[in-house]
N, C-alpha and C positions, 0 to 999 in steps of 0.2 A: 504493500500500500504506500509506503513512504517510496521507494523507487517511483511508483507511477505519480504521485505528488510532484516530485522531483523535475519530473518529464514533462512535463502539464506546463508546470512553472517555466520551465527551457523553453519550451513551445510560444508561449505567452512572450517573453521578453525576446526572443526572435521576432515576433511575427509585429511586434511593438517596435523593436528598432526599423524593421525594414520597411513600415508604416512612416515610422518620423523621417530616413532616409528619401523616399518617396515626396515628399513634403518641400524638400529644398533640394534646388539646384546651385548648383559652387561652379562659380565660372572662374577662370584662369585669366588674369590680366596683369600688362607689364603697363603700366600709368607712366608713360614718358612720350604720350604718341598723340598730342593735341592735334584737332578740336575731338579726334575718336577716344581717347582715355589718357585723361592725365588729373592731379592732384590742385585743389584749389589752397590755397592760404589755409584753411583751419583744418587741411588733412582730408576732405573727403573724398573722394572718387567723384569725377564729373567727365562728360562728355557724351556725344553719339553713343558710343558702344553702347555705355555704363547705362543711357536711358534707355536703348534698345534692351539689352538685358535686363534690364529691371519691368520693359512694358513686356517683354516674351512672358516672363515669371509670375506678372499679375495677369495675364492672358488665362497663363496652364494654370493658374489660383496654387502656385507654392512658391517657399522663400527663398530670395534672390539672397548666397552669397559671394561673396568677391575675395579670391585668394590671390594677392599680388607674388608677381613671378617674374623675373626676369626672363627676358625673351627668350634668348638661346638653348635658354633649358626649360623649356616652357612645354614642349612634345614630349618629353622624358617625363615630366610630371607629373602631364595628365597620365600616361601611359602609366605611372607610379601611383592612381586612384588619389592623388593631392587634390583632385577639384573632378568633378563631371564631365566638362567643358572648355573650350579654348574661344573667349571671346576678345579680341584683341588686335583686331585690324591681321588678321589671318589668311593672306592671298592663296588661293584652290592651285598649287603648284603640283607637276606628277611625282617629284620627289615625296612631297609631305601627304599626295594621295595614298600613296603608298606606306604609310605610317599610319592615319588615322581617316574615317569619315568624314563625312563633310555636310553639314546642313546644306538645306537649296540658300541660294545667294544672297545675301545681304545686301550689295551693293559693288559697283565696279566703279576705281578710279586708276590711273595709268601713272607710272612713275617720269619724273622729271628731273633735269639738272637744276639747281640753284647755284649763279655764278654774279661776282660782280656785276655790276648795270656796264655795260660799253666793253665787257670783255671780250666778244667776237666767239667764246667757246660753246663750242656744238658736244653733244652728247655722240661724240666717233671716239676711237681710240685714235685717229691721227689727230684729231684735234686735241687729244687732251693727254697727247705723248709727253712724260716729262714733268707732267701737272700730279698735284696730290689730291686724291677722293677719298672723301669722307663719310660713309656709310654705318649705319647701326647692326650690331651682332644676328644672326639669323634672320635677319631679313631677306626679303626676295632681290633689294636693291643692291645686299652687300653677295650676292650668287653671280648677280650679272654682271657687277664689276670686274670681280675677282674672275669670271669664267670669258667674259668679252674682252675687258681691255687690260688688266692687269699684265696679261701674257707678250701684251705689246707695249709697253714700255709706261703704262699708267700705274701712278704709284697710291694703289686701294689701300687706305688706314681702318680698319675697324672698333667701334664706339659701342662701351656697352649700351647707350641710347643713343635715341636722336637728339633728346639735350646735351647732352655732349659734342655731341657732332658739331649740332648749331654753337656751340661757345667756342667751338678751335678754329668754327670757319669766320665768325663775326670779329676775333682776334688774328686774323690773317695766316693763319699755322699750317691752315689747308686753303687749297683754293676753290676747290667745289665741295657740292653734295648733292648725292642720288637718293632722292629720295620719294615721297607719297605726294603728289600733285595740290589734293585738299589740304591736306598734313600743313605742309607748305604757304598753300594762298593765305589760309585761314590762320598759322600760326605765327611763325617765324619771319615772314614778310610783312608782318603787321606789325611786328617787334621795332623797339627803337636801335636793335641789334641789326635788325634784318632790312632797315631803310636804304640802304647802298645796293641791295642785291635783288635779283631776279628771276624768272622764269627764263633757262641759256636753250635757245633749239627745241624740237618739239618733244611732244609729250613720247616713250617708250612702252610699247605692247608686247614685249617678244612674251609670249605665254610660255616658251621653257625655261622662262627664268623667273618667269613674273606674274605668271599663273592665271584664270579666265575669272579672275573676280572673287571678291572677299565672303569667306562663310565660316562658321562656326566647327569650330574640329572638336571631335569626340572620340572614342576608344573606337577602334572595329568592332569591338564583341559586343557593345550599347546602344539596343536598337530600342531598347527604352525611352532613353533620354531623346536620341533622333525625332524618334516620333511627336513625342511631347514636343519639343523646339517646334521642328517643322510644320504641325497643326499649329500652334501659336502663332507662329512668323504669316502663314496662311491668315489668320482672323485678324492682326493687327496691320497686313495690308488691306485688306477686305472693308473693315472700319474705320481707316481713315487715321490710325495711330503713326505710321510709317511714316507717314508722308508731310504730318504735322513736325516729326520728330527732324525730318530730313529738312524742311523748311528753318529751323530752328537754329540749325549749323551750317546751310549751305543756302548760295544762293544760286544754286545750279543742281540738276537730277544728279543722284550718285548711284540711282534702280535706275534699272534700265531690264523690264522683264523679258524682252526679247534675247536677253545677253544670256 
């Protein structure tokens, strides 16, 4: 009798965690990557992402948490059960397809150079042979450097963020940076850092480096959590959540549902 007690009990407190487990979703996010997720004055999480994940959460009716991660190791972590979720300005690359799922799309923006105003440098590796680039750790923009022009005479620096990035290049240390387009308009060009500098040559799409559009990465084996997200993401474009939230940060589409 006291065994099946026992048993009863284990039963109960299982079926009670996996209940409260069910309840909240933990999203993975590296807070260095404005206007999509960075840290306001009194410490909180702000930005696109942080509202988009917090409106998917009140969508699916469970609680939004936020476990800050530094980028580079931010695949290994969800992969290590540290969070659910990877919500984080996460470009759909076939490297990282091949690591984890992928919710349907979030939004698509193309990466860009930022260079002095009148500097004449285009995003080629002849034009910026000799020059130094400044890109942040596991990003798509520090694969395509390092894999495009690095080999040809570009000298690619890697940044644990993109605030760092932005401080070496505002201090002349480096001369460019590849970086997120909106990241970019919205951030660091609006800075009293970023007033000398500009959008160098056009916007880049190569998708082997840079992947067909930002979405939320999850484990392979969590088709749980998938679902949940992607019905949510489905109702809060549906009712008009998305689009208030995209208006909010941008003054141009970042969905593009044909993409």
């Amino acid at each position: 009798m006291k065994r099946k007690t026992l048993l009863i009990i284990a039963a109960l407190t299982t079926t009670s965690c996996m209940a409260q487990a069910d309840t909240t979703l933990r999203f993975g996010v590296d807070p260095s990557f404005p206007p999509f997720e960075s840290k306001a004055p009194n410490g909180q999480l702000v930005g696109f992402d942080i509202d988009l994940g917090n409106a998917i959460c009140a969508q699916a009716k469970v609680k939004c948490e936020w476990v800050e991660t530094a980028y580079d190791g931010i695949i290994p972590a969800l992969n290590a059960k540290k969070f659910d979720a990877v919500l984080s300005a996460m470009s759909m690359t076939p490297k990282r397809k091949a690591q984890v799922n992928f919710s349907d799309m979030l939004y698509h923006v193309p990466s860009i150079l930022i260079a002095k105003k009148g500097s004449g440098l285009q995003p080629t590796a002849d034009s910026l042979k000799g020059k130094t680039v400044g890109v942040a750790q596991g990003t798509t923009q520090e694969a395509y450097a390092q894999g495009e022009w690095q080999k040809k005479g570009v000298n690619v620096v890697s940044y644990q963020n993109q605030d760092f990035v932005n401080q070496d290049l505002a201090s002349g240390r480096i001369d460019v940076t590849l970086t997120n387009a909106a990241a970019a308009e919205t951030g660091f060009l609006k800075t009293r850092e970023g007033v000398d500098y500009a959008f160098a040559g056009e916007p880049l799409n190569d998708t082997r480096y840079l992947g067909e559009g930002t979405a939320i990465g999850l484990r392979k084996d969590d088709q749980t959590h998938l679902t949940l997200i992607n019905n949510a993401l489905a109702e809060i474009h549906k009712n008009g959540t998305f689009k208030t939230l995209e208006k909010k940060y941008f003054t141009f589409e970042v969905y593009n549902k044909k993409s």
